[in-house]
Each structure stands twice: as C-alpha cells, then as structure tokens.
NUPA-590128 format. One record per residue: residue number from 1; residue in three letters; z, x, y of N, C-alpha, C, O, CB in turn. Coordinates in steps of 0.02 Angstrom, whole numbers. Glycine has a CB too. Example, Ala and Ser with C-alpha at 12.3 -4.5 7.8 and 13.67 -1.06 7.14 Angstrom:
<sezas>
pos = 1 | code = ALA | n_c3 = 390 | n_c1 = 660 | n_c2 = -284 | ca_c3 = 390 | ca_c1 = 615 | ca_c2 = -225 | c_c3 = 390 | c_c1 = 660 | c_c2 = -165 | o_c3 = 423 | o_c1 = 712 | o_c2 = -166 | cb_c3 = 452 | cb_c1 = 565 | cb_c2 = -224 .
pos = 2 | code = SER | n_c3 = 354 | n_c1 = 642 | n_c2 = -112 | ca_c3 = 357 | ca_c1 = 684 | ca_c2 = -53 | c_c3 = 394 | c_c1 = 645 | c_c2 = 2 | o_c3 = 402 | o_c1 = 670 | o_c2 = 57 | cb_c3 = 286 | cb_c1 = 704 | cb_c2 = -30 .
</sezas>
This chain:
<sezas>
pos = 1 | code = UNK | n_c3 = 984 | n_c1 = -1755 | n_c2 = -393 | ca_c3 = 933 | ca_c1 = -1704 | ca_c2 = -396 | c_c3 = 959 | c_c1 = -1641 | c_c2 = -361 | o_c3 = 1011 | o_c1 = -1645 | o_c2 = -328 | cb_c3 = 868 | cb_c1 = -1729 | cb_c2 = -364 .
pos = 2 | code = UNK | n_c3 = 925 | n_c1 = -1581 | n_c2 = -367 | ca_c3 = 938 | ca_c1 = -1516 | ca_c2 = -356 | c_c3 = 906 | c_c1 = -1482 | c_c2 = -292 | o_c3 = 846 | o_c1 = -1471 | o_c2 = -299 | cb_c3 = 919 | cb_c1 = -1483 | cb_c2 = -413 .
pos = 3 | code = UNK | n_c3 = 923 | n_c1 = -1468 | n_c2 = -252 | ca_c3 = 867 | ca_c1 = -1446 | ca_c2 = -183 | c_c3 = 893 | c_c1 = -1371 | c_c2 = -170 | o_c3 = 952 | o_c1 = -1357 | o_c2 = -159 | cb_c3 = 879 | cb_c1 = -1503 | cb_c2 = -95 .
pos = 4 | code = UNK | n_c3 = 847 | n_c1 = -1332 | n_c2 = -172 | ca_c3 = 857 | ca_c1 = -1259 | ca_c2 = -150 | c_c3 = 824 | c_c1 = -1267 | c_c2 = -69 | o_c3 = 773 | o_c1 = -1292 | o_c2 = -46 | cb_c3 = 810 | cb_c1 = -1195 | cb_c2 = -208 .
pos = 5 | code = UNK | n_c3 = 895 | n_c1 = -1223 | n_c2 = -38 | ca_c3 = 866 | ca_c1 = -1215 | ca_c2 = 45 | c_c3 = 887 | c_c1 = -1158 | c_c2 = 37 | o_c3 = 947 | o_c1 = -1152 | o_c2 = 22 | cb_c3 = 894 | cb_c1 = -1260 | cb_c2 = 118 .
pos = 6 | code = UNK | n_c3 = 841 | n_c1 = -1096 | n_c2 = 46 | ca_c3 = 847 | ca_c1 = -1033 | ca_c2 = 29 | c_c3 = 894 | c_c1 = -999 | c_c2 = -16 | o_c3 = 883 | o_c1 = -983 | o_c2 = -75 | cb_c3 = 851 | cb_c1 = -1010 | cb_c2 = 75 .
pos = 7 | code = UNK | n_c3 = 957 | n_c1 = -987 | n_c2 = 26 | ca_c3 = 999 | ca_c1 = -950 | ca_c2 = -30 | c_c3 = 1048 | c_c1 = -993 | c_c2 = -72 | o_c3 = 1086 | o_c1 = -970 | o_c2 = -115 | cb_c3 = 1043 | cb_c1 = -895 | cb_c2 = 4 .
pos = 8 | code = UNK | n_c3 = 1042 | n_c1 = -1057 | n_c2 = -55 | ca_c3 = 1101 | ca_c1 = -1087 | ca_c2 = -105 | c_c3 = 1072 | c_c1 = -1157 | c_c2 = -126 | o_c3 = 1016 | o_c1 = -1170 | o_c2 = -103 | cb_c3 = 1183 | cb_c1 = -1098 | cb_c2 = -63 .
pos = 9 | code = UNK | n_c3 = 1098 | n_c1 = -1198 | n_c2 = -161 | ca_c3 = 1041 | ca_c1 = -1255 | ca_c2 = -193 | c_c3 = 1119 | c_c1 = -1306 | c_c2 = -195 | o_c3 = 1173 | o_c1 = -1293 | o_c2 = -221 | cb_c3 = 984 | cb_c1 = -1229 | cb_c2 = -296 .
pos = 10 | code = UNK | n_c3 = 1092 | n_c1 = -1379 | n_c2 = -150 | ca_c3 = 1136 | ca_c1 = -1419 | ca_c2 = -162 | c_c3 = 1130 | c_c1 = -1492 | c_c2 = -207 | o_c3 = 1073 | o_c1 = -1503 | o_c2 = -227 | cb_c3 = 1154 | cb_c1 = -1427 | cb_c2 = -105 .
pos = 11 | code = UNK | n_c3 = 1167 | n_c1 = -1527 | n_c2 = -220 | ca_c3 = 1147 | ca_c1 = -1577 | ca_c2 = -257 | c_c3 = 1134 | c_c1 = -1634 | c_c2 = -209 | o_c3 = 1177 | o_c1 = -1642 | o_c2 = -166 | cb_c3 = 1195 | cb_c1 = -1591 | cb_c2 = -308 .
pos = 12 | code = UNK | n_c3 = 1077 | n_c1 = -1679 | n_c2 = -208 | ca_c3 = 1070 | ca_c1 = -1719 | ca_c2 = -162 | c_c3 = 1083 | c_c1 = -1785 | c_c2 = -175 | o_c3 = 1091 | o_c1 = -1793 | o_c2 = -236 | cb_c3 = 1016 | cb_c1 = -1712 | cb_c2 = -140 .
pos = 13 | code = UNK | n_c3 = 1091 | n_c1 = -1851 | n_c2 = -134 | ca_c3 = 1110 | ca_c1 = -1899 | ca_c2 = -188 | c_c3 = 1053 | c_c1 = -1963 | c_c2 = -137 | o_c3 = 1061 | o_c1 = -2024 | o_c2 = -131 | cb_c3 = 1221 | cb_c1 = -1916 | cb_c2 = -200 .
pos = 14 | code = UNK | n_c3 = 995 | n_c1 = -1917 | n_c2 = -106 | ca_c3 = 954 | ca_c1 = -1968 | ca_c2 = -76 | c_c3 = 896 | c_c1 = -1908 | c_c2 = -38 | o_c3 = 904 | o_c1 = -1864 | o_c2 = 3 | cb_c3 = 1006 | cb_c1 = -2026 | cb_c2 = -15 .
pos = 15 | code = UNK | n_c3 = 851 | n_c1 = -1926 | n_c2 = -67 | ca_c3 = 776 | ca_c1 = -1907 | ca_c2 = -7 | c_c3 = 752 | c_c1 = -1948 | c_c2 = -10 | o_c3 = 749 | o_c1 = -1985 | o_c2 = -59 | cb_c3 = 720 | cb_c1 = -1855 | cb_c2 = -12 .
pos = 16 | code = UNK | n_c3 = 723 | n_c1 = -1954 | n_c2 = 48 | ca_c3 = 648 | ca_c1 = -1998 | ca_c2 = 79 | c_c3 = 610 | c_c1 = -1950 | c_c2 = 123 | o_c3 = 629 | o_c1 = -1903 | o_c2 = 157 | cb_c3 = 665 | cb_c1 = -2073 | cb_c2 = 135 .
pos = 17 | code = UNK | n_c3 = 548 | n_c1 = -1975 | n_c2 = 112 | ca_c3 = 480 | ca_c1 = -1947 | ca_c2 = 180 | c_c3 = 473 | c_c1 = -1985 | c_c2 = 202 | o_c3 = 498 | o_c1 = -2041 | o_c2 = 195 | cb_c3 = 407 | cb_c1 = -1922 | cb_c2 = 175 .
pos = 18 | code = UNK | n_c3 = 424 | n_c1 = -1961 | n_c2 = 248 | ca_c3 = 387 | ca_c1 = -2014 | ca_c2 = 305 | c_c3 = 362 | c_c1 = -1956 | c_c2 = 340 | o_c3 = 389 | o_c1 = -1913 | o_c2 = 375 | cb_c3 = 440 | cb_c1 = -2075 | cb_c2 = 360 .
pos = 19 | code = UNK | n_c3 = 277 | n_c1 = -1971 | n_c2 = 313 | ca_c3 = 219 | ca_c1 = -1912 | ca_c2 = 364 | c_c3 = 248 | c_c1 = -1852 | c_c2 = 335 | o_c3 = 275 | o_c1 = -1847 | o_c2 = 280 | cb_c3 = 227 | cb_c1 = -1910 | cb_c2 = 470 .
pos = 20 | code = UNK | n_c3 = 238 | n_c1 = -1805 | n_c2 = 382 | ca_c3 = 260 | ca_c1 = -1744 | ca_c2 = 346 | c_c3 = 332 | c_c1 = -1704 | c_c2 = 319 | o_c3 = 343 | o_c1 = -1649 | o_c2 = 294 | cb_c3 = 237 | cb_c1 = -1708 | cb_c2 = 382 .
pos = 21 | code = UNK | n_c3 = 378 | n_c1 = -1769 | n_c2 = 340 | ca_c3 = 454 | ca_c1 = -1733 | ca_c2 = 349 | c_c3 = 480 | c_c1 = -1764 | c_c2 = 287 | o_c3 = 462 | o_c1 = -1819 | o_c2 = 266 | cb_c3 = 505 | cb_c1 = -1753 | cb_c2 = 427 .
pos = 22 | code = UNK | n_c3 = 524 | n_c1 = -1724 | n_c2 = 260 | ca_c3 = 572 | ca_c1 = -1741 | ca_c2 = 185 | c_c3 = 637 | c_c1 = -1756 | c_c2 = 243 | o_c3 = 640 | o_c1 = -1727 | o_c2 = 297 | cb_c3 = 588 | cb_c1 = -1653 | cb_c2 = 107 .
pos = 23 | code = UNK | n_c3 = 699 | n_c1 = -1817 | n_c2 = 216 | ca_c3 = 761 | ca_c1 = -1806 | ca_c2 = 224 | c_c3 = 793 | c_c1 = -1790 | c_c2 = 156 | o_c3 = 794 | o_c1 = -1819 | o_c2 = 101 | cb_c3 = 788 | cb_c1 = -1861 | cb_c2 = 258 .
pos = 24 | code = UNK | n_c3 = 816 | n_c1 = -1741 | n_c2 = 176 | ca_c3 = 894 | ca_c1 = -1766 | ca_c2 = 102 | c_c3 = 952 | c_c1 = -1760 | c_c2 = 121 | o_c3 = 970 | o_c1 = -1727 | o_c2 = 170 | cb_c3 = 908 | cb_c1 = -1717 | cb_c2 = 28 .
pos = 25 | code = UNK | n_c3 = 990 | n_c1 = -1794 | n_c2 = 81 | ca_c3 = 1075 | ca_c1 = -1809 | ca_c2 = 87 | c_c3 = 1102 | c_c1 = -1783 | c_c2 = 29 | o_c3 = 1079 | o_c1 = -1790 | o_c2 = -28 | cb_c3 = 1101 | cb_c1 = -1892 | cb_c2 = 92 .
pos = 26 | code = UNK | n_c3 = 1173 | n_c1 = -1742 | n_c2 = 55 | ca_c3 = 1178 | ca_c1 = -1696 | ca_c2 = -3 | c_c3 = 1248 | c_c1 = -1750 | c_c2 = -17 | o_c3 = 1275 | o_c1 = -1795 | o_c2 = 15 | cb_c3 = 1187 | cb_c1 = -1594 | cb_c2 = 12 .
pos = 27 | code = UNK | n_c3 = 1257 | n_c1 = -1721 | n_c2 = -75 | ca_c3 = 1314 | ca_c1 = -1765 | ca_c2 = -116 | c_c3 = 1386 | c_c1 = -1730 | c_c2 = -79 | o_c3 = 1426 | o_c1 = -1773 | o_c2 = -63 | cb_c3 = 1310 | cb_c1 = -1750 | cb_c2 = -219 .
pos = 28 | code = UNK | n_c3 = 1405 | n_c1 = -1666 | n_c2 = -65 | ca_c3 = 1452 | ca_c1 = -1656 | ca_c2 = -76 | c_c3 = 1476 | c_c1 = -1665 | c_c2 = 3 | o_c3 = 1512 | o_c1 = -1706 | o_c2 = 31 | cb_c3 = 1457 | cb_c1 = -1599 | cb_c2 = -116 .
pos = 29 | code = UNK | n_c3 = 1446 | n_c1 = -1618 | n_c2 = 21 | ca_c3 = 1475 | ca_c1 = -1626 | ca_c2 = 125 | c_c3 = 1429 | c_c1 = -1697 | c_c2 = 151 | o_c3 = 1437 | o_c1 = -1712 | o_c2 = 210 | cb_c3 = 1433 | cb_c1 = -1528 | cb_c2 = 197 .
pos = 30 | code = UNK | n_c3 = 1394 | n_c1 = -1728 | n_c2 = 120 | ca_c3 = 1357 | ca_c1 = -1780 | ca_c2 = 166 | c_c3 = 1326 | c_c1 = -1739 | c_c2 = 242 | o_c3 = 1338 | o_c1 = -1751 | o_c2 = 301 | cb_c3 = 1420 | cb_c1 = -1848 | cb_c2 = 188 .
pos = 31 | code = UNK | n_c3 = 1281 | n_c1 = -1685 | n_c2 = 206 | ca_c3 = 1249 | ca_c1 = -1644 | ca_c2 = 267 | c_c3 = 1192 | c_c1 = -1691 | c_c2 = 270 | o_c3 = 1183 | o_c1 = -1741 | o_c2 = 234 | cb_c3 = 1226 | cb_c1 = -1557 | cb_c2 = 255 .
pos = 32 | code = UNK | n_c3 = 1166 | n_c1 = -1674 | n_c2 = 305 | ca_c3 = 1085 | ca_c1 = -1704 | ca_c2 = 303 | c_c3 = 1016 | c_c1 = -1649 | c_c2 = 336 | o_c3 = 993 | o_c1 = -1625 | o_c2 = 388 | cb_c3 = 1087 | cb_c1 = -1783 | cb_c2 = 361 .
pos = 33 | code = UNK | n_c3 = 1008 | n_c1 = -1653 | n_c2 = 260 | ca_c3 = 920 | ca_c1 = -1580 | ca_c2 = 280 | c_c3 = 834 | c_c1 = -1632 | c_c2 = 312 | o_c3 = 806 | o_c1 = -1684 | o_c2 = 294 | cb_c3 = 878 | cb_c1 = -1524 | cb_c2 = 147 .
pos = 34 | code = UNK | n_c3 = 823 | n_c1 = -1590 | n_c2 = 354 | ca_c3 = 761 | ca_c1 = -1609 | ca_c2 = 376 | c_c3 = 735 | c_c1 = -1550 | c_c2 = 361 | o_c3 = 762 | o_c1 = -1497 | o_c2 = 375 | cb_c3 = 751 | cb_c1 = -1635 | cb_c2 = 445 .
pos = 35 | code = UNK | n_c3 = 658 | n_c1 = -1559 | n_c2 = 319 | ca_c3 = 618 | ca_c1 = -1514 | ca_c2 = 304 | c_c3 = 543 | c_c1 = -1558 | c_c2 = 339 | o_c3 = 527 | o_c1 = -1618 | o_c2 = 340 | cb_c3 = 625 | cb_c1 = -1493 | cb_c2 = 215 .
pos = 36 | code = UNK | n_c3 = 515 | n_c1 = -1502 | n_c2 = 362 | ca_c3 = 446 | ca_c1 = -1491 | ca_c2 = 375 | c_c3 = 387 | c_c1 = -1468 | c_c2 = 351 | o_c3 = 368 | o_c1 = -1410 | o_c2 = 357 | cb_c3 = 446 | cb_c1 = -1469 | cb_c2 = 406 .
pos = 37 | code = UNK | n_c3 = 357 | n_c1 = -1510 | n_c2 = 323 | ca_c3 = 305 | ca_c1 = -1487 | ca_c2 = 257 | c_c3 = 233 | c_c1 = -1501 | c_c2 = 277 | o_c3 = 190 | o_c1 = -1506 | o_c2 = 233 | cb_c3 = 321 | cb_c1 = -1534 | cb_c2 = 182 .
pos = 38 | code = UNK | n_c3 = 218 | n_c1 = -1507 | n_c2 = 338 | ca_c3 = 187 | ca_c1 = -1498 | ca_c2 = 396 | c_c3 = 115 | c_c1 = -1544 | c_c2 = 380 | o_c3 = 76 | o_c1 = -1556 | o_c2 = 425 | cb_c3 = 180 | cb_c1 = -1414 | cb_c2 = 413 .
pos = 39 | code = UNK | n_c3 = 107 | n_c1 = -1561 | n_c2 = 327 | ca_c3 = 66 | ca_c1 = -1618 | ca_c2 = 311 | c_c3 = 79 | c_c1 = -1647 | c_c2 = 263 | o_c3 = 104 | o_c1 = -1622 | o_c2 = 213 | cb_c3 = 9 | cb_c1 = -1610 | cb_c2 = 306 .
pos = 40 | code = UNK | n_c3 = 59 | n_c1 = -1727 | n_c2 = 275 | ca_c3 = 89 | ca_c1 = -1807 | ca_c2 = 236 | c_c3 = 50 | c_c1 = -1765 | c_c2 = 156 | o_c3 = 85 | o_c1 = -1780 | o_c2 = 108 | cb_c3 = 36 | cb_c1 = -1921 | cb_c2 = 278 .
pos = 41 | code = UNK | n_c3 = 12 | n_c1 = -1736 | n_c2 = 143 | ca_c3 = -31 | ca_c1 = -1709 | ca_c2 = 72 | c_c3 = 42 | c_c1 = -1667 | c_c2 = 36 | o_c3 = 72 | o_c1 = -1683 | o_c2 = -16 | cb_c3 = -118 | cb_c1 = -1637 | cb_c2 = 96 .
pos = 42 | code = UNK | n_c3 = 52 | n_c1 = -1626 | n_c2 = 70 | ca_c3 = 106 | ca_c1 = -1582 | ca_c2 = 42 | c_c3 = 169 | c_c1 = -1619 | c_c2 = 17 | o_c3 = 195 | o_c1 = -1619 | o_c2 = -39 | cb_c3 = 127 | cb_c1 = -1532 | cb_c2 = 94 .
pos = 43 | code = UNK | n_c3 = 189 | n_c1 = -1653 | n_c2 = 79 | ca_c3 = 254 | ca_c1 = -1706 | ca_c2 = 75 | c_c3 = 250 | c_c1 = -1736 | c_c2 = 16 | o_c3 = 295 | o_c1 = -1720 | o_c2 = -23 | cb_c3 = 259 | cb_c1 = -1764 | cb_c2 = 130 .
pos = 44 | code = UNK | n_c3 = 183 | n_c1 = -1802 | n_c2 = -16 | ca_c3 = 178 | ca_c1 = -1827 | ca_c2 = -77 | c_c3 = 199 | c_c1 = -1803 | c_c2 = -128 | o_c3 = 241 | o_c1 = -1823 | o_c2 = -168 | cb_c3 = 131 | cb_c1 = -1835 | cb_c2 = -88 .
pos = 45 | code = UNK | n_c3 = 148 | n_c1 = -1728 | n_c2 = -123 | ca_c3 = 159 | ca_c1 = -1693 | ca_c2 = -187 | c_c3 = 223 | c_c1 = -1678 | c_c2 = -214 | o_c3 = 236 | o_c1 = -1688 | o_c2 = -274 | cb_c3 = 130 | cb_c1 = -1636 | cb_c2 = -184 .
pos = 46 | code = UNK | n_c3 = 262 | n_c1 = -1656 | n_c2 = -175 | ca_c3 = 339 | ca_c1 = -1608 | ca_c2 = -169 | c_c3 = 373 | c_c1 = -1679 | c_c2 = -172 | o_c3 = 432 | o_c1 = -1674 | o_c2 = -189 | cb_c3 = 361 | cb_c1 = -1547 | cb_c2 = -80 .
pos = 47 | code = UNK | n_c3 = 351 | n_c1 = -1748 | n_c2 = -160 | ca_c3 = 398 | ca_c1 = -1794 | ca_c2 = -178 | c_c3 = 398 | c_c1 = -1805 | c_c2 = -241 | o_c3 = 452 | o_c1 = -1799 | o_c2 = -271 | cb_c3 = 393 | cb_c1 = -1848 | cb_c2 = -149 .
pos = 48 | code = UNK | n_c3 = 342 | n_c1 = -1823 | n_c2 = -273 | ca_c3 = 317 | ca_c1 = -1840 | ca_c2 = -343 | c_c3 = 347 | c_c1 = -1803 | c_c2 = -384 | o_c3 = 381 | o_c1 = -1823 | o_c2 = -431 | cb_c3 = 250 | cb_c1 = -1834 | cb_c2 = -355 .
pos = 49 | code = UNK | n_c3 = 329 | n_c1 = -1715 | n_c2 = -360 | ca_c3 = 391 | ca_c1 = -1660 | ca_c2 = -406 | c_c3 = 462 | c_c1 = -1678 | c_c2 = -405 | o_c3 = 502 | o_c1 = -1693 | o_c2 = -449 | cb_c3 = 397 | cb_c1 = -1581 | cb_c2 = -373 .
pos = 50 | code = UNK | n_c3 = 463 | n_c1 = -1674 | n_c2 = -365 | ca_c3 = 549 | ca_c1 = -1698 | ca_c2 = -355 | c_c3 = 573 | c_c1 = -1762 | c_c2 = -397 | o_c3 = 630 | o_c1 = -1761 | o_c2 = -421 | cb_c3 = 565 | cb_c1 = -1722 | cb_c2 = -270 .
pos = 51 | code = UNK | n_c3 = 538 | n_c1 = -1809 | n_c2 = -405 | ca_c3 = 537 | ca_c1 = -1861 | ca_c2 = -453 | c_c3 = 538 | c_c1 = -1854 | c_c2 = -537 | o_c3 = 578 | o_c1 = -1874 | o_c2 = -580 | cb_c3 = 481 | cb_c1 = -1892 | cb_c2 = -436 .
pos = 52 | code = UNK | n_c3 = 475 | n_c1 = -1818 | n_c2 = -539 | ca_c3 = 470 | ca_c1 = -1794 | ca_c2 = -601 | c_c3 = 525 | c_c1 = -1737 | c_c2 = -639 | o_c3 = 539 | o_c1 = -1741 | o_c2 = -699 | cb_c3 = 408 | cb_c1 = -1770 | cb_c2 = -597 .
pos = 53 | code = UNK | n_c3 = 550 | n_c1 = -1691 | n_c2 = -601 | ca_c3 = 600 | ca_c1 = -1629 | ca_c2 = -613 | c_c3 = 635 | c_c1 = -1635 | c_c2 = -604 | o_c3 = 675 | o_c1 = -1608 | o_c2 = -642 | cb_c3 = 603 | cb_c1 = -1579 | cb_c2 = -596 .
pos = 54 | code = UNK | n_c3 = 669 | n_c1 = -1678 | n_c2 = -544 | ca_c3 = 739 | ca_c1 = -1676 | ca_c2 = -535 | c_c3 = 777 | c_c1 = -1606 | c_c2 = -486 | o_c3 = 835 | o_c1 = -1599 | o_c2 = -468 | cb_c3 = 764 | cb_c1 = -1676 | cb_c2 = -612 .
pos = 55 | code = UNK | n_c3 = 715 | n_c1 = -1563 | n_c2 = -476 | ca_c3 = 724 | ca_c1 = -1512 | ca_c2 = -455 | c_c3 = 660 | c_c1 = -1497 | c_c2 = -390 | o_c3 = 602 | o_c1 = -1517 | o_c2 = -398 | cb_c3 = 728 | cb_c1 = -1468 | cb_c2 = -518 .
pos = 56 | code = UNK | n_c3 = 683 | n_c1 = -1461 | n_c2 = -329 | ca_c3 = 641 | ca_c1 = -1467 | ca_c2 = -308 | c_c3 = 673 | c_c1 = -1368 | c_c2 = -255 | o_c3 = 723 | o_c1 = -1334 | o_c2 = -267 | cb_c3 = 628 | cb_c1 = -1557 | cb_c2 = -280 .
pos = 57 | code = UNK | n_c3 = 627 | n_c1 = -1356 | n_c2 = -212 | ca_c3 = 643 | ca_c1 = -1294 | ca_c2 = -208 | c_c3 = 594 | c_c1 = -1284 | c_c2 = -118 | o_c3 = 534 | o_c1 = -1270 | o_c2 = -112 | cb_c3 = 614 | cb_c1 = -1245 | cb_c2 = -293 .
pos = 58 | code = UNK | n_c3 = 640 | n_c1 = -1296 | n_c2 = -67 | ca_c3 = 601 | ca_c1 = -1299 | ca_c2 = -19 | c_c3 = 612 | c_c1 = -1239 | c_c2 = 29 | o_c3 = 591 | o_c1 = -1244 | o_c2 = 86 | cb_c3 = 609 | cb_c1 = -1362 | cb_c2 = 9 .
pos = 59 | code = UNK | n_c3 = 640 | n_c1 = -1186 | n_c2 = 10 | ca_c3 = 640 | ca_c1 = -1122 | ca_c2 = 39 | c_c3 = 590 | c_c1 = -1114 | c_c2 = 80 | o_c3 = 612 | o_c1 = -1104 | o_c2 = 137 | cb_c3 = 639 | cb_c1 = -1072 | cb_c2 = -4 .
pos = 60 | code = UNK | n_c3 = 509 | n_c1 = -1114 | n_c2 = 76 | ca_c3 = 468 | ca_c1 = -1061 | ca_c2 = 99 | c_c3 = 458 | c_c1 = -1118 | c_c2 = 172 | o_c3 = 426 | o_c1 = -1096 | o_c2 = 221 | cb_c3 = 389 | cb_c1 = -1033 | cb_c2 = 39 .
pos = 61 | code = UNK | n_c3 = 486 | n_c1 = -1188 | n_c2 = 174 | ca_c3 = 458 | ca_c1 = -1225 | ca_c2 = 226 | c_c3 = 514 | c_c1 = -1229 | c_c2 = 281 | o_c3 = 568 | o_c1 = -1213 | o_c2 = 257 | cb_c3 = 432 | cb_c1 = -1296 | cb_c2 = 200 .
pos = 62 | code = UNK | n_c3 = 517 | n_c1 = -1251 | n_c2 = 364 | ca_c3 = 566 | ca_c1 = -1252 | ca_c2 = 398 | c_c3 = 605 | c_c1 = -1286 | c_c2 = 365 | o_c3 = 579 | o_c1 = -1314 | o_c2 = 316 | cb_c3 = 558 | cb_c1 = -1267 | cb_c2 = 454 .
pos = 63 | code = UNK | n_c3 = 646 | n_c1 = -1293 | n_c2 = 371 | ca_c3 = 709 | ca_c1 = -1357 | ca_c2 = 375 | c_c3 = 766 | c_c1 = -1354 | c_c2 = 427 | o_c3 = 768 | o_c1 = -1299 | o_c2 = 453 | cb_c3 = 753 | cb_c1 = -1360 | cb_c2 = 304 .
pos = 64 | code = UNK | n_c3 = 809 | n_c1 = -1396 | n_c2 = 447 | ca_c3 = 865 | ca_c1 = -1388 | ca_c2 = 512 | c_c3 = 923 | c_c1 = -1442 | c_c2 = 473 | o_c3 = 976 | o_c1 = -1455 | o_c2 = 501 | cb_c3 = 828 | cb_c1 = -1424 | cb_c2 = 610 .
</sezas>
C-alpha cells in the first residue's frame, strides 16, 4: 500500500492500529511511522480506507 506523509509517499509493507495510533512499516528503508489520529473513530475509518484503496494519505495528522 501507498502512505503519503506530507511531501513524499512511501510504499508500506505493514500497518496496524490500536486506539488512536496507526503504525506503518515502509518497504524500502524499514522506517517505522507513528501517526496520531487522535481518536479510535478516525483510526477505523482511515484503516478500512486504507484497505479498500490501497492508498491512504496522512499528511494533515502528527506522525514521528
């Protein structure tokens, strides 16, 4: 799947949640993104998308 973190979009080859936080693992450097989507409601949704699209786009939320 596809993850945009603001200016550049990597390929991931694993997310999971739990409560409000996304992980993903990117395919190429084996970075690892923590995003903050600040409630378990939001998190679902943006998982389910991510499921369905293959694409997902988490710019507007923290991440580290």
């Amino acid at each position: 799947m596809r993850v945009r973190f603001g200016d550049h979009i990597d390929l991931c080859q694993r997310v999971t949640y739990n409560n409000s936080f996304f992980i993903f693992v990117t395919n190429v450097y084996g970075k690892v993104y923590t995003v903050d989507c600040k409630n378990e409601i939001t998190a679902s949704k943006l998982y389910e998308e991510v499921l369905i699209n293959g694409y997902l786009d988490v710019s507007e939320f923290d991440y580290y």
